[in-house]
C-alpha positions as CSV (number, residue, x, y, z in Angstrom):
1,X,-24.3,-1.7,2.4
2,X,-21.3,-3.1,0.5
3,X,-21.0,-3.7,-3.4
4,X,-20.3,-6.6,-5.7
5,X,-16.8,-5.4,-6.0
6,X,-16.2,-5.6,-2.2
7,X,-17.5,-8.6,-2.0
8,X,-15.1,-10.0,-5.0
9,X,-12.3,-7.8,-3.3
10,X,-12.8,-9.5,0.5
11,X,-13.4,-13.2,-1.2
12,X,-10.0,-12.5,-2.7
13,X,-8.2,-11.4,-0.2
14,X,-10.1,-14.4,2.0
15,X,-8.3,-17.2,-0.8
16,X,-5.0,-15.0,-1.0
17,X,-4.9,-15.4,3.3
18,X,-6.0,-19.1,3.0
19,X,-4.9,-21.4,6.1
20,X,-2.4,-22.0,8.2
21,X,-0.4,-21.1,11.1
22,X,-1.2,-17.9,12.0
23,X,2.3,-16.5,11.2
24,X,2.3,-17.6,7.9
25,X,-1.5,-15.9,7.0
26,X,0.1,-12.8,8.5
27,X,2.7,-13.1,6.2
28,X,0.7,-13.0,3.1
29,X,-1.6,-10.3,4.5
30,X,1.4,-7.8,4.8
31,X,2.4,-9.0,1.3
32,X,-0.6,-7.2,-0.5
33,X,0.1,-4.6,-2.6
34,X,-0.4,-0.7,-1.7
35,X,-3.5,-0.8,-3.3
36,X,-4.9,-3.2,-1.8
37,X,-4.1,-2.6,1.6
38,X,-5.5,1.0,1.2
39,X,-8.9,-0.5,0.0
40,X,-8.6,-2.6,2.6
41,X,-7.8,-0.5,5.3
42,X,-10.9,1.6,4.1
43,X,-13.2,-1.5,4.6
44,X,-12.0,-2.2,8.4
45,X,-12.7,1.3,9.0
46,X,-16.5,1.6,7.3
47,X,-16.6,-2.1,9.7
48,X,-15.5,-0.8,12.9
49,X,-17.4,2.2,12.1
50,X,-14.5,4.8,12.2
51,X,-14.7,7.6,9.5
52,X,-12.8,7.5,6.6
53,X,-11.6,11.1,5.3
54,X,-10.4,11.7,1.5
55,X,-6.8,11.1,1.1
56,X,-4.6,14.0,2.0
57,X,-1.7,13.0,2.9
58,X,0.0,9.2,2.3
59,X,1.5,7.2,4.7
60,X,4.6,4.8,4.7
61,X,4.4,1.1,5.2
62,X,1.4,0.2,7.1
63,X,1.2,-3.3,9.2
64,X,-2.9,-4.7,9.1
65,X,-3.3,-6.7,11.8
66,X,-5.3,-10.4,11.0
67,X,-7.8,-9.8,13.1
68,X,-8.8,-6.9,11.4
69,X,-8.8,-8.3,8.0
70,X,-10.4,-11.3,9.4
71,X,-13.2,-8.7,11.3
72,X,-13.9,-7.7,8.0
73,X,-14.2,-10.7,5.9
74,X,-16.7,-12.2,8.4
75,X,-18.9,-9.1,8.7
76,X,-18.9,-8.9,5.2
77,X,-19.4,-11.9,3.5
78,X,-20.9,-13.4,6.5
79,X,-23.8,-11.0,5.4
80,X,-24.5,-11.9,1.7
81,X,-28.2,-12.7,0.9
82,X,-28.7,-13.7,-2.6
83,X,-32.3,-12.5,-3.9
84,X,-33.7,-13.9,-6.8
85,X,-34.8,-10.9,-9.3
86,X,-37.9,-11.1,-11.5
87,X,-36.6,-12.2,-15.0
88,X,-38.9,-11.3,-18.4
């Protein structure tokens, strides 16, 4: 299962990638900051189901590839149910 805040965090990176050729969404994919590429990368891996260890030991620039990010955002957001909760 995936939180609100994943959610949020793939529907922005979904708008920051908007359309295009498929150079220029690469483009702004690699632009993300560190942070968000690591939170990122974390996501494709709990997707493809690869595990994710704590982090040890940091690495240098890392190219994500679109079809990863895009992997993600459709498994994700492609899965959102909205539930109506009782309300007093």
């Amino acid at each position: 299962s995936y939180t609100w805040g994943d959610v949020s965090f793939l529907i922005e990176i979904a708008d920051g990638l908007g359309t295009g050729s498929r150079r220029a969404r690469e483009a702004r994919l690699q632009q993300l900051d560190k942070e968000k590429k690591k939170r990122l990368i974390r996501l494709i891996c709990r997707v493809k189901g690869e595990k994710v260890y704590d982090e040890k030991k940091e690495v240098g620039d890392i190219t994500i590839k679109l079809e990863d990010a895009e992997l993600v955002i459709n498994e994700v957001l492609g899965k959102i149910k909205v539930e109506k909760a009782d309300v007093l």
